[in-house]
N, C-alpha and C positions, 0 to 999 in steps of 0.2 A: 295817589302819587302816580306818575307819570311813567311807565316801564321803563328801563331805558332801551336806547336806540342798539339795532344790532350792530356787531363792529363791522369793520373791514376786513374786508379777502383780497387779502394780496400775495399770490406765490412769486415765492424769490427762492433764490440759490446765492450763498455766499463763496467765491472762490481764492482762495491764498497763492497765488505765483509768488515763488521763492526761486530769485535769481541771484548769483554770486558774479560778484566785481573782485577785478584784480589790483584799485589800489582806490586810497579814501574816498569816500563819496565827495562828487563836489556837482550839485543841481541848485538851481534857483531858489530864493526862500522858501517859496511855494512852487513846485516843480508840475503840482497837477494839469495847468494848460500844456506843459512839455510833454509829459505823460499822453494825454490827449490826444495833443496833434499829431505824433511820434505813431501813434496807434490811428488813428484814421487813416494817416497817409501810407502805411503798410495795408489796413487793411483794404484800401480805394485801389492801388496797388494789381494786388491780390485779384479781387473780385472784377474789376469794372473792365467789360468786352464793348463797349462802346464810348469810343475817346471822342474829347475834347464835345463832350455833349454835356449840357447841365442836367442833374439830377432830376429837375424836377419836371425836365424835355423827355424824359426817358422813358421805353416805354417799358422797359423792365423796372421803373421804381417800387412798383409795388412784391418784387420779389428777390432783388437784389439786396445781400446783406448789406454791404454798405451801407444804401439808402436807408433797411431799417434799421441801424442803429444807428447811424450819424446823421441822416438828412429826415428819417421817421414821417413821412407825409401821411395824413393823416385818410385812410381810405373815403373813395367817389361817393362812400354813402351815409358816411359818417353820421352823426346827428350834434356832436358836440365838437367846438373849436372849429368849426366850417371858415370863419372870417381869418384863420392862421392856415401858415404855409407847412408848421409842423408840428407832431403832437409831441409829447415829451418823451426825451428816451429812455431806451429801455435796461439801462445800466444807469452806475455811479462808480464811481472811481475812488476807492480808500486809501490814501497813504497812508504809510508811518511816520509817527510824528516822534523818533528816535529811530537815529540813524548814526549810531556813535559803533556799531559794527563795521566796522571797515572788509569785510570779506562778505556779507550778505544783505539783503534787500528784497522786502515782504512787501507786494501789493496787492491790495484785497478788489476783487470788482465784485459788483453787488449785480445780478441779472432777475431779472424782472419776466415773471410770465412768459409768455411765448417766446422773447427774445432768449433762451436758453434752445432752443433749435439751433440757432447760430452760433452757439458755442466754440465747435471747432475751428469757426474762422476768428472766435476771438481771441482762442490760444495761438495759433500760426501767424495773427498779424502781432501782438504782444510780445511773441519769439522776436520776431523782426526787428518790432522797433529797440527792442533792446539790444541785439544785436547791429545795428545799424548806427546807436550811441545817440544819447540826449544830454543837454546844456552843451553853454558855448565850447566844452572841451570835447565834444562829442561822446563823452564817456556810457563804452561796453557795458552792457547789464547779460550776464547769462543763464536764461534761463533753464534751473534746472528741473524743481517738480514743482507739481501743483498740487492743494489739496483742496478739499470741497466740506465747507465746515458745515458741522451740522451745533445746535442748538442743546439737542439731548444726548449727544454720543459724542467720543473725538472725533476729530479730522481724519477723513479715506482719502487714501494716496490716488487721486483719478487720473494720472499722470507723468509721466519719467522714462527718460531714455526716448521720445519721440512718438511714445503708445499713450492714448488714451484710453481710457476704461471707461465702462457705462456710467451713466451720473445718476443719482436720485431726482426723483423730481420736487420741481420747486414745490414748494410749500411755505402756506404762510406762518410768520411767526408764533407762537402760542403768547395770550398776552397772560402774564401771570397777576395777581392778586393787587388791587391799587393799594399803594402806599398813601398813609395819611398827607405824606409832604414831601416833593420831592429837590432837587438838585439837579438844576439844566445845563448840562456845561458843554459849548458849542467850541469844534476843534477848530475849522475849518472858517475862514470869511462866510455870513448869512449876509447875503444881500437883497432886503426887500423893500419892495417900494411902496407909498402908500403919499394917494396924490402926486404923484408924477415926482415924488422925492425920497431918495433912499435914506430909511431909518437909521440914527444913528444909536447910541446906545439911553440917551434922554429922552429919545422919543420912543421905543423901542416899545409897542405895547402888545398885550396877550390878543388881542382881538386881530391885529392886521399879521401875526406870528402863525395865528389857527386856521384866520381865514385862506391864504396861505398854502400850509399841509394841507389842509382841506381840498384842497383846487387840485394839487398835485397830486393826491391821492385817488381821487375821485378819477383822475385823468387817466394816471397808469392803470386802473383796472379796468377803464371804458375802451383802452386803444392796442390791452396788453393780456389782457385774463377773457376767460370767459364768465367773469362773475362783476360786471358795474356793480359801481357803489350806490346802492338804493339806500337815502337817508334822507331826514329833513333839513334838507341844508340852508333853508331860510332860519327856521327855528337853531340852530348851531352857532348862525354865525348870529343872531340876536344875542342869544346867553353868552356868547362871546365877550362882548361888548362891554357888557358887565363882570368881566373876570378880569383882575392887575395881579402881577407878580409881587410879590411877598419882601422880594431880592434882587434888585438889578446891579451887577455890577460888570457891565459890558463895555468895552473898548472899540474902537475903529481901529482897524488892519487895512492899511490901502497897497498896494502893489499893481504893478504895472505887466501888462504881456500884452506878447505882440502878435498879433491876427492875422496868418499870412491868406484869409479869405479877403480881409479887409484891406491888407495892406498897411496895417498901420498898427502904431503902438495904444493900447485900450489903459483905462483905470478904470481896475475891476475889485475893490475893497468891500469891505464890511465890517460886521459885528462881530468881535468873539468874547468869550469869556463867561462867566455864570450867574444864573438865573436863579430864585426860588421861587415855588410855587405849593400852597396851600391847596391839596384837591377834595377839602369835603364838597360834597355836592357837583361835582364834577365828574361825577364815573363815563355820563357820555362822552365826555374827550378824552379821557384817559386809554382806549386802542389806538386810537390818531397819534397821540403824543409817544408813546410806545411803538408803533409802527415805523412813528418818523425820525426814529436813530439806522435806518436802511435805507429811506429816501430820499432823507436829506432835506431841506427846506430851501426857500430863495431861487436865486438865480446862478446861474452854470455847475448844477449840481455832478453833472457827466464825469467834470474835468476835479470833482473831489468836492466844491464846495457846498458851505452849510451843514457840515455833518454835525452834531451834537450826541450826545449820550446822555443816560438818568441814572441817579441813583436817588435812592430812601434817604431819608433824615437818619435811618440807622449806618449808611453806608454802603448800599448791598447795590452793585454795580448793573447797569442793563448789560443787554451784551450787541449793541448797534455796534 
């Protein structure tokens, strides 16, 4: 029998900003592109000492926050994604998906490897943009603390009152014990494509799902950690191939936002809804797929999408 393959190392940091509003929430269906923008454009703001120059003219791109978490160019010596202008960033964006508190509002960002350096610019620009108001009513979000969750311990207050306190370091998640069968259930729009066409829920297969986290995974630790993903990734994505869900019962989510890079109004839809999946023989994917309730899958993971969770056939919940 064939060992299995070793997992992935990926250090992340999970962080909670808990901001209080003074009257109902009222943002977009899906508010994560507001979120987003709201938060680049404070923190571009903030950081950027040379105006009206493009990011990628710059000759501070390679050390400018900004650049690394919104524009991410991928270093002069790179060896992977050379033919692209960026490499993938170095966050996700978690919303809450209950929002029936009318006096508070919990956002989770997820930091990635080295991008937790920049941390405090992404507390100060996150101040901002919520204090500056998002959707068309421009509504205040105030941020009051943050916490920094950990896996095995409660949540540390690393923040309140304008102090931040030292952070632990990232680390990667522990993957705990594979469940016989699990339950995939995706929060967020997963938009993948596969031959130049986005999957909808009929087409929707394990192999272009894996191959996928695979790609994204393999990226963030090539561009983010000091630990690339060494695996067989030809042999991965063959066994792929040969692995269908058990249970598909996915929907399309289409929504519209508007690009003010582009100028113009985007549909930016996808998959959501739940998945089964049978993992005997499967233990090589099984860190991937556990991995990937913090990385998210698809396309505009930054701005929140693709997120997903797992639980067992018994119930027993991941914690992505």
């Amino acid at each position: 029998m064939t060992p299995p393959l070793s997992a992935p190392q990926l250090p992340l940091s999970v962080f909670r900003f808990h901001f209080s509003v003074e009257r109902p929430i009222q943002l977009p269906p899906y508010p994560g592109s507001a979120w987003r923008g709201a938060f680049g454009a404070a923190l571009k703001k903030t950081v950027c000492i040379v105006k009206n120059t493009p990011c990628g003219d710059c000759l501070l791109k390679h050390s400018c926050a900004y650049s690394y978490l919104f524009e991410t160019p991928p270093p002069g010596d790179a060896q992977k994604m050379r033919k692209y202008t960026a490499a993938p960033h170095p966050f996700v964006l978690q919303l809450p998906e209950d929002t029936r508190d009318d006096s508070a509002y919990a956002l989770q960002t997820v930091v990635f490897g080295h991008g937790q350096r920049f941390f405090p610019y992404v507390v100060h620009a996150l101040k901002t943009a919520g204090e500056q108001g998002l959707g068309a009513k421009r509504q205040a979000f105030l941020l009051d603390h943050i916490e920094q969750l950990s896996l095995t311990a409660p949540p540390t207050l690393i923040y309140q009152h304008g102090k931040l306190e030292p952070l632990t370091p990232p680390a990667p998640p522990g993957i705990p014990a594979m469940p016989p069968r699990i339950r995939l259930t995706i929060h967020t729009p997963m938009r993948i494509k596969q031959d130049s066409k986005n999957l909808n829920g009929a087409h929707f297969r394990f192999a272009a799902f894996f191959g996928n986290l695979l790609r994204r995974i393999s990226m963030l630790t090539y561009f983010h950690t000091d630990t690339p993903l060494e695996t067989d990734f030809a042999g991965l994505v063959q066994k792929a191939r040969t692995v269908e869900f058990s249970k598909n019962n996915l929907n399309w989510y289409d929504w519209t936002r508007y690009s003010s890079r582009q100028q113009t109004e985007m549909q930016l839809g996808g998959v959501i809804g739940t998945l089964e999946l049978d993992l005997e023989g499967l233990d090589d994917f099984w860190p991937y797929l556990w991995l990937g309730q913090w990385t998210h899958a698809g396309k505009a993971t930054s701005m929140g999408m693709g997120r997903y969770s797992i639980e067992s056939a018994d119930g027993h919940a991941g914690d992505g």
